[in-house]
C-alpha positions in Angstrom: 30.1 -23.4 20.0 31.1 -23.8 16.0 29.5 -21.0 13.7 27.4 -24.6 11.9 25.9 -25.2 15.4 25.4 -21.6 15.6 23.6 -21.4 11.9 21.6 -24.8 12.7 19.8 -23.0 15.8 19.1 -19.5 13.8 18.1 -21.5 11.0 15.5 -24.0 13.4 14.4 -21.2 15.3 13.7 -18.9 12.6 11.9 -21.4 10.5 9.9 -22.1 13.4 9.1 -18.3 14.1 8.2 -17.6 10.5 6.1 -20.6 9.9 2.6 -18.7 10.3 3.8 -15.9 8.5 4.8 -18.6 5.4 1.4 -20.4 5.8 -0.2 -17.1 5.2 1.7 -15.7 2.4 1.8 -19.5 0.7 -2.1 -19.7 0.9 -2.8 -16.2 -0.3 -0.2 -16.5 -2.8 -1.7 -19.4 -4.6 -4.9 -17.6 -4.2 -3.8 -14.3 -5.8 -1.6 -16.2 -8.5 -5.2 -17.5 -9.9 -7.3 -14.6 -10.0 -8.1 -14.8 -13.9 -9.7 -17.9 -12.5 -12.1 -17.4 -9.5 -12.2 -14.4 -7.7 -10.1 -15.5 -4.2 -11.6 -12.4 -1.9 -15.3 -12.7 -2.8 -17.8 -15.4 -3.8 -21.3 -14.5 -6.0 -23.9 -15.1 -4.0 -27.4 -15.9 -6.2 -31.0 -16.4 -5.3 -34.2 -16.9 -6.6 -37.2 -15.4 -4.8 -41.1 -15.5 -5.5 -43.3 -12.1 -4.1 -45.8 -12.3 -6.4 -46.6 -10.4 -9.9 -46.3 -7.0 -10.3 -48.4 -4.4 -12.6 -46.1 -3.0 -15.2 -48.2 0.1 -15.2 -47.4 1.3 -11.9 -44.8 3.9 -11.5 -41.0 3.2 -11.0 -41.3 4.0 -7.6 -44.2 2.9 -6.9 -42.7 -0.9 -8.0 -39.4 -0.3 -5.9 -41.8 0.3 -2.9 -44.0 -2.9 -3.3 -40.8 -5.1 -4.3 -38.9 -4.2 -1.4 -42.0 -4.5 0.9 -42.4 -8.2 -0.6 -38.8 -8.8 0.0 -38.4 -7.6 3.4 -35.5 -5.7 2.3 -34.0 -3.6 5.0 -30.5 -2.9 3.6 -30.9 1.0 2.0 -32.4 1.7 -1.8 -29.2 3.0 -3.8 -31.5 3.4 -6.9 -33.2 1.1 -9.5 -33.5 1.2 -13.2 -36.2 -0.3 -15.3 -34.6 -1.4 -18.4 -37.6 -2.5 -20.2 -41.3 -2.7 -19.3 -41.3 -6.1 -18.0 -37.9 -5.8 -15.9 -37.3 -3.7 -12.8 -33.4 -3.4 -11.5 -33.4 -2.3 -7.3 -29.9 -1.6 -6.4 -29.6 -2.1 -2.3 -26.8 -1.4 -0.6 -23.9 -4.7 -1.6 -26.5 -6.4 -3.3 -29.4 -6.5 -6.5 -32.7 -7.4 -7.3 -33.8 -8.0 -10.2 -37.6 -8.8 -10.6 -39.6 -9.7 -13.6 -42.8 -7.9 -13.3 -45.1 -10.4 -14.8 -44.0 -13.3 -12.7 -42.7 -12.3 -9.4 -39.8 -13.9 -9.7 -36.7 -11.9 -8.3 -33.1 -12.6 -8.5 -30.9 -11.3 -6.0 -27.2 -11.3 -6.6 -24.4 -9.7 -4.7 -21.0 -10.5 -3.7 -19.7 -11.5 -0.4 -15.7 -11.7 1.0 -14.8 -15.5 1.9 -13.9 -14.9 5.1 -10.3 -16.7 5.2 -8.7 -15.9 2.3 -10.2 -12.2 2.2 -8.2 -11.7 5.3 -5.4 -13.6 4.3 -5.5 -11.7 0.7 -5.3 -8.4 2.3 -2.0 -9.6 4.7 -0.5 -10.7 1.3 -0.8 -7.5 -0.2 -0.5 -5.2 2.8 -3.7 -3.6 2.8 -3.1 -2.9 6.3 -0.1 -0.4 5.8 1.4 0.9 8.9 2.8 -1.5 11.3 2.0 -4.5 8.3 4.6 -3.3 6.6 7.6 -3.9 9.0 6.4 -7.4 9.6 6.4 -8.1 6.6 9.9 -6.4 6.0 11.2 -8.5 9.0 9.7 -11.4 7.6 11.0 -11.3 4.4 15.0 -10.4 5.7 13.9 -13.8 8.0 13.2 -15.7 5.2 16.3 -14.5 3.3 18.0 -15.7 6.6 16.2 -19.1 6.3 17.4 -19.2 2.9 21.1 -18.5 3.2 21.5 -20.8 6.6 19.9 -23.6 4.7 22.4 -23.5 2.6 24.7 -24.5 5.4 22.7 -27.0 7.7 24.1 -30.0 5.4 27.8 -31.1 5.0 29.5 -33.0 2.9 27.5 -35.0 -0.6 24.3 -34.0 1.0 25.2 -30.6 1.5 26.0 -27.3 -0.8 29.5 -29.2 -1.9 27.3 -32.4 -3.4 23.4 -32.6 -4.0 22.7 -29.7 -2.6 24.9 -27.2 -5.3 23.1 -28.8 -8.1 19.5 -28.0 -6.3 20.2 -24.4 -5.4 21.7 -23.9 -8.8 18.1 -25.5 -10.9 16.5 -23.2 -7.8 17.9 -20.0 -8.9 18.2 -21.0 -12.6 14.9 -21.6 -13.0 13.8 -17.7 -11.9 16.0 -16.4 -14.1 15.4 -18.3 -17.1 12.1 -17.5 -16.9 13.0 -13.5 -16.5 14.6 -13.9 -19.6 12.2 -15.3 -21.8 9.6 -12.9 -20.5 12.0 -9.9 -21.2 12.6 -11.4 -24.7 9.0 -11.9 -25.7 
């Protein structure tokens, strides 16, 4: 068998084997690239409740008490604040409350991982440690692998010795030309 039929099947079979890994790391990637955006591991979760007004008089504690009684809260009291007479802050365990005495109107707020890409986030940036980290070593030598047998899948004008120089060349230019504007700036 010729070393092209032999590079063909590594480079089939390999692409094949790494084609979760690249789903994952693509997906997160595009994910992570746009964090001054959205936040791509948690979502703000925001809602209005009613329990009823509230005497501004009582005691801080007293408040927290009757608020979290009206909620039905059963996640645990981290503290509260109460930032002006008409305001009282409950800090629960991942979440808030905010509750405006007078009205009885309470916002909760609190943040909550989106379940996919959290997961796939974490993967990306190998939260995991440990065992993580040589799959993701083996995947990235496999992907080097994909890369270079690519190169040589194609022969002749449609290969690396026609169209296919010009492409790898604008694929690797373009990398570098932007490393050396950024390092000029």
């Amino acid at each position: 068998m010729s070393w092209r039929r032999w590079n063909n099947l590594l480079h089939r079979d390999l692409g094949y084997l790494v084609f979760g890994l690249t789903v994952v790391y693509a997906v997160s990637g595009i994910a992570i690239n746009h964090m001054a955006d959205w936040n791509p591991n948690y979502r703000k979760v925001e809602e209005v409740r009613e329990i009823g007004p509230l005497d501004p008089a009582r005691s801080e504690d007293e408040l927290v008490q009757t608020a979290l009684g009206r909620l039905q809260v059963g996640q645990p009291l981290k503290g509260s604040v109460q930032p002006d007479a008409e305001t009282l802050m409950i800090l629960v365990e991942g979440a808030s409350y905010t509750v405006d005495l007078p009205t009885g109107k309470v916002v909760y707020e609190a943040v909550r991982p989106r379940p996919v890409l959290y997961a796939l986030n974490r993967l990306h940036v190998n939260a995991p440690k440990r065992l993580w980290t040589w799959i993701a070593d083996l995947y990235a030598v496999s992907l080097l692998v994909v890369s270079f047998t690519g190169l040589f899948v194609l022969r002749g004008r449609h290969g690396l010795l026609g169209r296919g120089a010009w492409l790898t060349a604008a694929g690797c230019a373009l990398p570098l030309a932007y490393w050396l504007w950024w390092i000029s700036r």
